[in-house]
N, CA and C of each residue as an Amber inpcrd file, in Angstrom:
protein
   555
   0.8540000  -1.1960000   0.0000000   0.0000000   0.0000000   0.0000000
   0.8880000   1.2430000   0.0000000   0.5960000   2.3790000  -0.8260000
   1.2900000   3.5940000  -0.8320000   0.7520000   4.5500000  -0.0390000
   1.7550000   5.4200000   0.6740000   1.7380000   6.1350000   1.7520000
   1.5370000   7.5460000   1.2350000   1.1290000   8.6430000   1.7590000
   0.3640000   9.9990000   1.3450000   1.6070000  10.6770000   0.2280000
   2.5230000  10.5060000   0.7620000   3.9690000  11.2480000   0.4300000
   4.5330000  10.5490000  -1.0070000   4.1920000   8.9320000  -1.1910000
   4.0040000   8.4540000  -2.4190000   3.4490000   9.3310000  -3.3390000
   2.6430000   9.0430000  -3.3410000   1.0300000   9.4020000  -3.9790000
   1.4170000  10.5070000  -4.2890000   1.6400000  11.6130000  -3.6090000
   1.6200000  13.0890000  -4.2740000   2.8400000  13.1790000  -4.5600000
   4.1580000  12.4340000  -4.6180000   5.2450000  12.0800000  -5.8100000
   5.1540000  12.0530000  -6.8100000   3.7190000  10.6030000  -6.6210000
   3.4310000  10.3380000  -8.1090000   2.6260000  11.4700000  -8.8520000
   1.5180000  11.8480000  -8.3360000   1.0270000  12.7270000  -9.1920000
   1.8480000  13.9270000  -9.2600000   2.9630000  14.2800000  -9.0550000
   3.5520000  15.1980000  -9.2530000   4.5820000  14.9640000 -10.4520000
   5.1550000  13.4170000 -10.4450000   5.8530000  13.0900000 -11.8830000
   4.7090000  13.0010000 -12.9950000   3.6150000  12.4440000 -12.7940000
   2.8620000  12.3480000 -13.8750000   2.3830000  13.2940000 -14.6050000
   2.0890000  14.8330000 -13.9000000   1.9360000  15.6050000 -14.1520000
   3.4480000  16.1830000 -15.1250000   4.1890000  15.9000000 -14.6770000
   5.1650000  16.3450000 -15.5290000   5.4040000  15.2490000 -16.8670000
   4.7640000  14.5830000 -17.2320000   4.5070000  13.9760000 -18.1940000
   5.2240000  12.3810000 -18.5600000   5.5490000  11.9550000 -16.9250000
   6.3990000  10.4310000 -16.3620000   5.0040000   9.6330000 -16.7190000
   5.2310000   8.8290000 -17.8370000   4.2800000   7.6600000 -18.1400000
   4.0400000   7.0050000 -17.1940000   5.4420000   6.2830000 -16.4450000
   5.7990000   5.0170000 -15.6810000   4.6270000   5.6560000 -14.0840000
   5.1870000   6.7800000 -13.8200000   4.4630000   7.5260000 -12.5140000
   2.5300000   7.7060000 -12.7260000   2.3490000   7.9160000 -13.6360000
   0.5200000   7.8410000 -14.5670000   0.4650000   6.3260000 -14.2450000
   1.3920000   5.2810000 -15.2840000   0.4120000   3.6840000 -15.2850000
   0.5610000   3.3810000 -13.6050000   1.3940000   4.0550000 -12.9340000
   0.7670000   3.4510000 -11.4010000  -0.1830000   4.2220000 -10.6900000
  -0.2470000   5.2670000 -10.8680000  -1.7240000   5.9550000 -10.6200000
  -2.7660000   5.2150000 -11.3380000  -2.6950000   4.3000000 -12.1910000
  -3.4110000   4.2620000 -12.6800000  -3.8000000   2.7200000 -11.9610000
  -2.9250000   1.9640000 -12.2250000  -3.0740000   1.1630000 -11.4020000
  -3.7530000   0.9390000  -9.6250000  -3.1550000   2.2410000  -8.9270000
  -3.6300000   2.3410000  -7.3330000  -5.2520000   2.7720000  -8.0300000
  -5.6190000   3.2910000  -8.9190000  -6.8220000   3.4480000  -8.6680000
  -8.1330000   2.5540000  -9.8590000  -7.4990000   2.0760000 -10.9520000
  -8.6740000   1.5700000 -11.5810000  -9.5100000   0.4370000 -10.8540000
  -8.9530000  -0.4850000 -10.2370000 -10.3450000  -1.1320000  -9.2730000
 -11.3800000  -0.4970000  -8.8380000 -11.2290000   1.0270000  -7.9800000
 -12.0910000   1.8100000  -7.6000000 -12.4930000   2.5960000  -8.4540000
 -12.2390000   2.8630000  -9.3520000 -13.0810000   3.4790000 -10.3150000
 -14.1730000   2.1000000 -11.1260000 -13.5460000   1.4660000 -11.4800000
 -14.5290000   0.3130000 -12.0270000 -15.4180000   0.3960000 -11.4380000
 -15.0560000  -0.2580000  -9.8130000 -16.4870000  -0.2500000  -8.9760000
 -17.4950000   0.7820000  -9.4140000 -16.8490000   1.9190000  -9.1000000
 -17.8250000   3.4150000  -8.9160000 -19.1150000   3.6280000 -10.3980000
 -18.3060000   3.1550000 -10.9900000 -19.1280000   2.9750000 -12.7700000
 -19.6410000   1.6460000 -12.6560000 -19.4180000   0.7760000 -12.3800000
 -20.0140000  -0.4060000 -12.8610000 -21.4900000  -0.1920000 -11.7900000
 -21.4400000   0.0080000 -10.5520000 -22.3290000   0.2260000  -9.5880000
 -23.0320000   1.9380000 -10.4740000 -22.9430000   2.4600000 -10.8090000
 -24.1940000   3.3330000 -11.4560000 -24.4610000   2.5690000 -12.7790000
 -23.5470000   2.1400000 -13.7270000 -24.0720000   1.6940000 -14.8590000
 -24.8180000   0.1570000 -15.0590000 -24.6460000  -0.7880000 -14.0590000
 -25.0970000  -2.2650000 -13.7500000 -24.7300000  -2.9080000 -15.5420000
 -23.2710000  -2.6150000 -15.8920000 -22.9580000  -3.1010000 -17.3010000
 -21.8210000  -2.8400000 -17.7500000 -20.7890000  -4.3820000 -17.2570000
 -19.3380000  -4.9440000 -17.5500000 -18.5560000  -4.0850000 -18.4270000
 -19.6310000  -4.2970000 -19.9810000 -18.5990000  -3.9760000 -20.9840000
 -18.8540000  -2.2260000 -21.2270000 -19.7580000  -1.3080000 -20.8530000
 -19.9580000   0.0090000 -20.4620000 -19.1000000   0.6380000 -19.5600000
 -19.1460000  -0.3340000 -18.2910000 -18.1580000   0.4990000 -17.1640000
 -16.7500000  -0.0670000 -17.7140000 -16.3550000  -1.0790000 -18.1050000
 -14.9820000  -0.6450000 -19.0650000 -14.6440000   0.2900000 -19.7120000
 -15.2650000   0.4250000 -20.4730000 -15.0610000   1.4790000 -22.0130000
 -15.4780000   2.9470000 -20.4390000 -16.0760000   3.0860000 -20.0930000
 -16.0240000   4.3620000 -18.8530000 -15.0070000   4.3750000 -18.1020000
 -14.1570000   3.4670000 -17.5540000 -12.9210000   3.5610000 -17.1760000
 -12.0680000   4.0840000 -18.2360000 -12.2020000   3.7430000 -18.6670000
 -10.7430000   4.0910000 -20.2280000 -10.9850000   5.7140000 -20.2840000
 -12.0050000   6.2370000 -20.0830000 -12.9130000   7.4470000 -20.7310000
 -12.7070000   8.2790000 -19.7970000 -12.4380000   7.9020000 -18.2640000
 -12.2680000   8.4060000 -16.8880000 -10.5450000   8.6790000 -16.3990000
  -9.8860000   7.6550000 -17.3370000  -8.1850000   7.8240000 -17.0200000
  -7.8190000   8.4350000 -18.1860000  -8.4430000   8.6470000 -19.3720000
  -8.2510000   9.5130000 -20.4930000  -8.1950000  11.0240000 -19.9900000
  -9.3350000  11.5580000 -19.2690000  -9.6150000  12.5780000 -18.6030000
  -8.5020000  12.9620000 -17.1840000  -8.7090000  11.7910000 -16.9100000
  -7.1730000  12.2880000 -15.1560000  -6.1350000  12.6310000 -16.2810000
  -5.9130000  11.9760000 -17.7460000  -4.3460000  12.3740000 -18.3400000
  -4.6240000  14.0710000 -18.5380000  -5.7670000  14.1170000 -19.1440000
  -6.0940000  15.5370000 -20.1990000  -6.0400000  16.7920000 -18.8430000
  -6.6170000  16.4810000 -17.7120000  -6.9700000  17.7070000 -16.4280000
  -6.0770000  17.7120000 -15.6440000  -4.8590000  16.3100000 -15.2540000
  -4.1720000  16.5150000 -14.2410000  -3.4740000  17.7480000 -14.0140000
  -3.0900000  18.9650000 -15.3260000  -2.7220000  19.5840000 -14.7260000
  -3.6220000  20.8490000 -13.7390000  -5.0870000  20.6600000 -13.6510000
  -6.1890000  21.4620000 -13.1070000  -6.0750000  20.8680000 -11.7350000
  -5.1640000  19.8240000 -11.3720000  -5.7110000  19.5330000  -9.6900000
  -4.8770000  20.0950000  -8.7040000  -5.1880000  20.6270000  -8.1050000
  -4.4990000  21.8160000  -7.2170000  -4.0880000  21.2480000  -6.0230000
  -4.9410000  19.8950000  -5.3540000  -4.4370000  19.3910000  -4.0810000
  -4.2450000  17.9340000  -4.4560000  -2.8040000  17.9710000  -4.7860000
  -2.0430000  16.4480000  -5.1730000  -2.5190000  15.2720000  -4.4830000
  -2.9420000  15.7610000  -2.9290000  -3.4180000  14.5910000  -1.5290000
  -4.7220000  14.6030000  -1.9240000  -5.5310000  14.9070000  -3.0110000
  -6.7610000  14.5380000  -3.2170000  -6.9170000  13.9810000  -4.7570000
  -5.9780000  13.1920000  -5.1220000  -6.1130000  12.6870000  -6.3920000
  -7.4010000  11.7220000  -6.1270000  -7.0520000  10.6520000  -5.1710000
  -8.5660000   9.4030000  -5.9040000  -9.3070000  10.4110000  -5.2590000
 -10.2990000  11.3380000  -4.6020000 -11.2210000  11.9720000  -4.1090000
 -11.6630000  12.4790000  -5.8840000 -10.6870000  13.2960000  -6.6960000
 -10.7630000  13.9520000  -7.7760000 -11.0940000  12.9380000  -8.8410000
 -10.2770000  11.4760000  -8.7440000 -10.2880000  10.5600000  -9.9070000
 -12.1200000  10.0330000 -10.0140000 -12.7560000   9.3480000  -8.3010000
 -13.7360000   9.1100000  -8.2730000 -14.9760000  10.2130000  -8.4900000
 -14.9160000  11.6770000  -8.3210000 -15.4440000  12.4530000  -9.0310000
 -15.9370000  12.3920000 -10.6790000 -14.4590000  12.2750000 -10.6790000
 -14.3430000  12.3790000 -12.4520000 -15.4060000  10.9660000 -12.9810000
 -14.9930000  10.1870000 -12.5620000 -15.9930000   8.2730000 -12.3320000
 -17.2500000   8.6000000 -12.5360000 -17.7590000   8.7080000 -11.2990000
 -18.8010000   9.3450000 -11.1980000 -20.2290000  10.4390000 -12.3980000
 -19.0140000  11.2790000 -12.2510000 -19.5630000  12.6240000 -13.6160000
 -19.7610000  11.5740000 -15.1590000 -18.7000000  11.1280000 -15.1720000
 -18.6170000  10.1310000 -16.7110000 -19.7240000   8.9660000 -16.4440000
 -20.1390000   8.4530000 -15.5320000 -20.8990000   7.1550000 -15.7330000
 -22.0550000   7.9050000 -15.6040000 -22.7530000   9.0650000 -14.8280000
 -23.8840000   9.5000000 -14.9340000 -23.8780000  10.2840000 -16.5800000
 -23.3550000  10.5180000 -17.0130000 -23.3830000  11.3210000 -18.4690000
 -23.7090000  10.0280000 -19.7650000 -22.5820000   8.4030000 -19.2170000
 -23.3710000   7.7620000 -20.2140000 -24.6710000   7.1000000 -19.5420000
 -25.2880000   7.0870000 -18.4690000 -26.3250000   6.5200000 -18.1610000
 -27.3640000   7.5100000 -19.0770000 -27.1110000   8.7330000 -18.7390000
 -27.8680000   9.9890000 -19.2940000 -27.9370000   9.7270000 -20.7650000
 -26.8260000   9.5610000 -21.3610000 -26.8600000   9.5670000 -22.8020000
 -27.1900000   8.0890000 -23.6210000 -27.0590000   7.0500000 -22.2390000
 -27.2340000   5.9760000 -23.1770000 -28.6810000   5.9780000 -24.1820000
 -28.6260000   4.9030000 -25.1800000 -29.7550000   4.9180000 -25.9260000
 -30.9850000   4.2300000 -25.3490000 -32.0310000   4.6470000 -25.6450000
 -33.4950000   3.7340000 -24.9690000 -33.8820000   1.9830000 -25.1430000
 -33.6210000   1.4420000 -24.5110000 -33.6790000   0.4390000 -24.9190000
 -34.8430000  -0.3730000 -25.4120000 -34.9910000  -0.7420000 -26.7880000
 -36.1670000  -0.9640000 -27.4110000 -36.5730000  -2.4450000 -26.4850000
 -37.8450000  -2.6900000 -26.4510000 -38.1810000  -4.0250000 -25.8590000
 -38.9440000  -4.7460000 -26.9750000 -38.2480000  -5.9860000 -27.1880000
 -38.6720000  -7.0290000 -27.9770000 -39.4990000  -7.9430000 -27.4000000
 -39.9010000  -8.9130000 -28.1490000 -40.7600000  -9.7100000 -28.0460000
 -40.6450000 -11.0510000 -27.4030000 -40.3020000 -11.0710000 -25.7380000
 -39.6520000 -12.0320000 -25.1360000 -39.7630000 -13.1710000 -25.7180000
 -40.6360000 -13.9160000 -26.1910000 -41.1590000 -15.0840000 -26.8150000
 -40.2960000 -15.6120000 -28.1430000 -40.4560000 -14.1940000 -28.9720000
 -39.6790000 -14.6110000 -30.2850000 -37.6760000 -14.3910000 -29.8140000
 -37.9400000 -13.3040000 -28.7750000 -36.3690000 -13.5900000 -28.6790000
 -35.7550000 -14.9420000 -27.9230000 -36.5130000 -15.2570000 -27.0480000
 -36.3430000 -16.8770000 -26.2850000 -35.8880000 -16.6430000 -25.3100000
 -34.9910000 -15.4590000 -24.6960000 -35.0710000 -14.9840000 -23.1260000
 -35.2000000 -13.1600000 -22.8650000 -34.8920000 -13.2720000 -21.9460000
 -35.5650000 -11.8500000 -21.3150000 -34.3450000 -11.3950000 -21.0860000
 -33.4440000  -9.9560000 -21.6560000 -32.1040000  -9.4010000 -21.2330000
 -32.4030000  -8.9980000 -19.7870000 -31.3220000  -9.2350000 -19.2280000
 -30.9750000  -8.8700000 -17.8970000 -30.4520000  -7.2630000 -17.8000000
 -31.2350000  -6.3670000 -17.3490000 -30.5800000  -5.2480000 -17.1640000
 -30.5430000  -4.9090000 -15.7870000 -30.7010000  -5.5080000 -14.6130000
 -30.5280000  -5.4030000 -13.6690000 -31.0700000  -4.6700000 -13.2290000
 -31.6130000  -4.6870000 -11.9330000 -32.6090000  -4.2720000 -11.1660000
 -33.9300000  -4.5970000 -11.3210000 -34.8140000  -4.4630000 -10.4870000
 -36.4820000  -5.2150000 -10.7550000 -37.0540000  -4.0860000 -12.2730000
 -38.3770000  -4.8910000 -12.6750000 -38.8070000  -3.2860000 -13.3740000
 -39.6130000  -2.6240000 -13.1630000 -39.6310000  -2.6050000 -11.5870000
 -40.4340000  -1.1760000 -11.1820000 -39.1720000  -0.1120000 -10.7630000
 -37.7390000  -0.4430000 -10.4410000 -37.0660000   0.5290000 -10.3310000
 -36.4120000   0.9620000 -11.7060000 -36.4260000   0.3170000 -12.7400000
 -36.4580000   0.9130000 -14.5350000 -37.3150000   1.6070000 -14.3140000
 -38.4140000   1.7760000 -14.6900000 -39.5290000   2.1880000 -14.9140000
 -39.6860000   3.4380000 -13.4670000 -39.3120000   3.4840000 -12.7560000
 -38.9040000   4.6530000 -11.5250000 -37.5830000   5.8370000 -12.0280000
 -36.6000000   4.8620000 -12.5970000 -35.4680000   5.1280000 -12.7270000
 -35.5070000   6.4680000 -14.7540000 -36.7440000   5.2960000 -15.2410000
 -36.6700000   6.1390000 -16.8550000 -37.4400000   7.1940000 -16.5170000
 -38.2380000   7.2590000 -15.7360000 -39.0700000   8.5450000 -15.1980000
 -38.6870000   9.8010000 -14.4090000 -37.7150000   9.3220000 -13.8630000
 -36.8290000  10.5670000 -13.0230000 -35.8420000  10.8810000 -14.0800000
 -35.5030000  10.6140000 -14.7660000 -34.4420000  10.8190000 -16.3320000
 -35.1450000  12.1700000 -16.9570000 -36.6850000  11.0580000 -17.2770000
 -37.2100000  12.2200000 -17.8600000 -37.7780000  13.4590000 -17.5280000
 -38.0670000  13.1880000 -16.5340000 -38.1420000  14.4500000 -15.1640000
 -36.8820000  15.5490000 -15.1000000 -35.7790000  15.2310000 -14.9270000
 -35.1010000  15.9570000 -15.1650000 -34.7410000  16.4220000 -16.0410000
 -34.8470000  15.9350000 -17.4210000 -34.7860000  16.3400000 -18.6930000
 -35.3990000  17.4750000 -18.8110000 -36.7580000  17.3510000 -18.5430000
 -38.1760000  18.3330000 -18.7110000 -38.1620000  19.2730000 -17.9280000
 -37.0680000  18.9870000 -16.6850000 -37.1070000  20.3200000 -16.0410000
 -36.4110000  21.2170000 -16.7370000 -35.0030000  20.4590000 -16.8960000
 -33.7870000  21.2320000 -17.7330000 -34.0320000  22.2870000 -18.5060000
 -35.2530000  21.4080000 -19.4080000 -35.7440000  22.1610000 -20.5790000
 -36.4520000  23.6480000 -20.1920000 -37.0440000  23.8910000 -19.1250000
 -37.8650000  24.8550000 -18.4800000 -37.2120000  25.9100000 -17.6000000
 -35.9630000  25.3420000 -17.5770000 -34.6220000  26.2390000 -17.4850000
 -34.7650000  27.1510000 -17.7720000 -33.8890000  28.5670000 -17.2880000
 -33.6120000  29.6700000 -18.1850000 -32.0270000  29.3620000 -18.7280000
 -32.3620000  30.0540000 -20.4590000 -30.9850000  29.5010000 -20.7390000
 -29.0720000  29.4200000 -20.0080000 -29.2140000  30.4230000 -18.9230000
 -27.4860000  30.2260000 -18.5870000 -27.7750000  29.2880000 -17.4660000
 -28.8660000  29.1490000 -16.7400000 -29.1140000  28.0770000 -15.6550000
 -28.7470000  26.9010000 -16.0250000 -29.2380000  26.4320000 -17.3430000
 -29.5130000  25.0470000 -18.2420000 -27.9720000  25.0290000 -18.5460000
 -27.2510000  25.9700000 -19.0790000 -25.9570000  25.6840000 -19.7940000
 -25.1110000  25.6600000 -18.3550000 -25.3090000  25.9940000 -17.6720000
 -24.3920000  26.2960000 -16.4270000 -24.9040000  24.4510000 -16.0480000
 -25.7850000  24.2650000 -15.8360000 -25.7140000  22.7910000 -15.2060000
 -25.0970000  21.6880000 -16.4410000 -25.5600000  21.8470000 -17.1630000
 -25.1750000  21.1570000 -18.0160000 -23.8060000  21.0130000 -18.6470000
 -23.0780000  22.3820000 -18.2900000 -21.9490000  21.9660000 -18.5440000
 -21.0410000  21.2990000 -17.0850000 -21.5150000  21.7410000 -16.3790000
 -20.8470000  21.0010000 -14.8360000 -21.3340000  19.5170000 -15.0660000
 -22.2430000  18.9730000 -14.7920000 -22.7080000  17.9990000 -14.5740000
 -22.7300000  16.3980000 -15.5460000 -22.9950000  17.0580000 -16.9810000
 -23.1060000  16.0010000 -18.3100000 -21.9030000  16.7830000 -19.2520000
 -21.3000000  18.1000000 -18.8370000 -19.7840000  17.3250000 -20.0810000
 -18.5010000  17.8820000 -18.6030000 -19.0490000  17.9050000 -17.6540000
 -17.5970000  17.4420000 -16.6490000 -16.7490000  18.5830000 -17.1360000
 -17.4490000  19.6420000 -17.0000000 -15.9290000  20.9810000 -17.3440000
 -15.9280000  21.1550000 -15.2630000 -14.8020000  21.2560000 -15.5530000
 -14.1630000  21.7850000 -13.8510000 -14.7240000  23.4540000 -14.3590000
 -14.3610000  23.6670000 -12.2520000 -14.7400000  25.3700000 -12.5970000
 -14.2670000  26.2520000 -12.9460000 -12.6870000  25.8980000 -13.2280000
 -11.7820000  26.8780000 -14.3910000 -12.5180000  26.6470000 -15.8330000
 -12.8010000  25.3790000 -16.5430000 -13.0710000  25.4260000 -17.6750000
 -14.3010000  26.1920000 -17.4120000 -15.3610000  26.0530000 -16.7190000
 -16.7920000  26.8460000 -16.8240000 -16.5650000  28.2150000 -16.6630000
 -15.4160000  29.2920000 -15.8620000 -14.8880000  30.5370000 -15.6910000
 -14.5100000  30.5710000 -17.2670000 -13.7640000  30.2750000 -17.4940000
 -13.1070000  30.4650000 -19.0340000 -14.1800000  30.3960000 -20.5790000
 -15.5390000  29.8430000 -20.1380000 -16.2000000  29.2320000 -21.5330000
 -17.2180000  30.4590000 -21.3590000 -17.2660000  30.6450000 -19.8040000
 -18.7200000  31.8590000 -19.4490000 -18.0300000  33.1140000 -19.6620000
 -16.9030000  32.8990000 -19.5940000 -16.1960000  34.4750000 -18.8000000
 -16.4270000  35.3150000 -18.0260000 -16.3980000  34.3200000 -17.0500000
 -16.7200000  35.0980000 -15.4450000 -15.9160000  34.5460000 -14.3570000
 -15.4960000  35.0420000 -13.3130000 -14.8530000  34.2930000 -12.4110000
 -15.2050000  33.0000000 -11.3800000 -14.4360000  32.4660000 -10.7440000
 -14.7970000  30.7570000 -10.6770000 -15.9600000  31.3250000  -9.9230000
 -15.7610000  32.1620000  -8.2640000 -16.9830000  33.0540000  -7.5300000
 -17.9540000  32.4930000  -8.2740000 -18.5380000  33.3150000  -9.4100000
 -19.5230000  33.8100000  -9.8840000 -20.7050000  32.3070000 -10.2420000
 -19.6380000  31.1560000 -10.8860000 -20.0690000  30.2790000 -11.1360000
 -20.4770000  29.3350000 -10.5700000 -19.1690000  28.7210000  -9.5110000
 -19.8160000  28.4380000  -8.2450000 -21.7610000  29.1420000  -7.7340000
 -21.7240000  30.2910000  -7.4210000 -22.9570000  30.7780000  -7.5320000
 -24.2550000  30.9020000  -8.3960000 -23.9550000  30.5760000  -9.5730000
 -24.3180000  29.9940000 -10.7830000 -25.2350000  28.5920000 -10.4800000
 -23.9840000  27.7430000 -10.1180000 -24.4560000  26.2420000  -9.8890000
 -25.0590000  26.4570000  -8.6470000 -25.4540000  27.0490000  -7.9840000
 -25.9940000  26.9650000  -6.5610000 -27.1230000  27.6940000  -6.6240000
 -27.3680000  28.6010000  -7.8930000 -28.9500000  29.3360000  -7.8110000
 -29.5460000  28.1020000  -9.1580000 -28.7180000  27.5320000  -9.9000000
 -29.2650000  26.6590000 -10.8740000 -29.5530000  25.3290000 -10.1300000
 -29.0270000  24.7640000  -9.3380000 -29.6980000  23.5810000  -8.6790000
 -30.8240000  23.8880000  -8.1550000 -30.7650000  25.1640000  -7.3480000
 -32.0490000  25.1560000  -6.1520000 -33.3000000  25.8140000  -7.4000000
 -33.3410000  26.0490000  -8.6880000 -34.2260000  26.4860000  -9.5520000
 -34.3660000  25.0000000 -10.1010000 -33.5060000  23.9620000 -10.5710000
 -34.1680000  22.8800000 -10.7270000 -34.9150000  21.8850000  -9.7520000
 -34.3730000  21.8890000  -8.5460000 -34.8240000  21.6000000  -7.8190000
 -36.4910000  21.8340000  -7.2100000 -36.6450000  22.8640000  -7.3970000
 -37.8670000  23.6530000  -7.5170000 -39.0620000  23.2900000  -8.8000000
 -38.5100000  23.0420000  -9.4170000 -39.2070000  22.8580000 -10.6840000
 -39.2840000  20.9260000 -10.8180000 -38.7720000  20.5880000 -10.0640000
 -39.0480000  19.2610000  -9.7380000 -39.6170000  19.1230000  -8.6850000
 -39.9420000  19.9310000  -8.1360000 -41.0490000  19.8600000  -6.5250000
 -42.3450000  19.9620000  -7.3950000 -42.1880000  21.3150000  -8.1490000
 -43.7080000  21.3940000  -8.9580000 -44.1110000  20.2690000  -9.9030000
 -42.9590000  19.8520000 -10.8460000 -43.5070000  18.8450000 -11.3570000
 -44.0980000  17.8210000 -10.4410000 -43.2380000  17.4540000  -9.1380000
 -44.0450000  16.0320000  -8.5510000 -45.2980000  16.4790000  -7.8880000
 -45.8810000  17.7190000  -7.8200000 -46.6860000  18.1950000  -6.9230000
 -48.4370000  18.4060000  -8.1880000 -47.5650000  18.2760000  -9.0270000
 -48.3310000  18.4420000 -10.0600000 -49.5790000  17.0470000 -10.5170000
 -48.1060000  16.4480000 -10.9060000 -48.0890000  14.8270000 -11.2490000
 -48.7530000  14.0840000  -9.8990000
């Protein structure tokens, strides 16, 4: 097991562009990232291809992480953001004709929590949509394309402050608008 003083070695060679210092970061952490994706996505060959997609990203941002002693805190973030973006984006899954196909795909979980689970999707979708436009782009770019809050300062042109505050009047407005929808419904 590597000790704190390791660790922020390593991410300090990797950052300087030490392959050998990256494939063992990469190593101390892809088990726990797997987990973290495979447990939102409930799908082997998805949370693979999301790992790859998640250490692609620690290569492209490492130089955005400011506290070296919080790499896996930052890596499982990054996990996280990427497996909810392909759950979000995956495609709908058409349902066939159990009979003519000869078994029933396993997508895990019962299907009253699908059917719970495609409804709060679309719930949030529909709120999104009812957004005002910098609310909608402000969440949307934090949340489903994973810009940190330098990239969101730099794309808005405003300071990190501002955005931070941004995401904190845009949650509690979606949030809101998902009270009405369920209050509605």
């Amino acid at each position: 097991m590597m000790n704190d003083t390791e660790l922020i070695e390593l991410v300090r060679r990797a950052r300087s562009c030490d392959r050998s210092a990256f494939d063992a970061l990469v190593q101390r952490t892809e088990s726990m990232v797997f987990a973290v994706v495979l447990r939102r996505l409930r799908n082997r060959s998805e949370a693979l291809e999301v790992t790859q997609d998640v250490f692609i990203q620690v290569l492209r941002k490492l130089p955005q992480l400011r506290e070296d002693e919080r790499f896996e805190a930052w890596v499982r973030k990054i996990a996280v953001r990427l497996a909810i973006n392909r759950a979000v984006r995956r495609p709908r899954e058409v349902n066939g004709d159990a009979p003519a196909l000869g078994t029933v795909r396993a997508t895990g979980g019962n299907p009253l929590e699908r059917i719970v689970q495609t409804e709060n999707a679309a719930s949030v979708r529909e709120c999104l949509s009812r957004l005002r436009d910098l609310d909608r782009r402000t969440l949307l770019a934090f949340y489903f394309e994973g810009q940190s809050l330098q990239e969101m300062s730099a794309a808005f042109d405003s300071p990190v402050g501002t955005i931070k505050r941004r995401l904190h009047t845009a949650r509690n407005r979606l949030r809101d608008k998902l009270t009405d929808l369920q209050l509605v419904s």
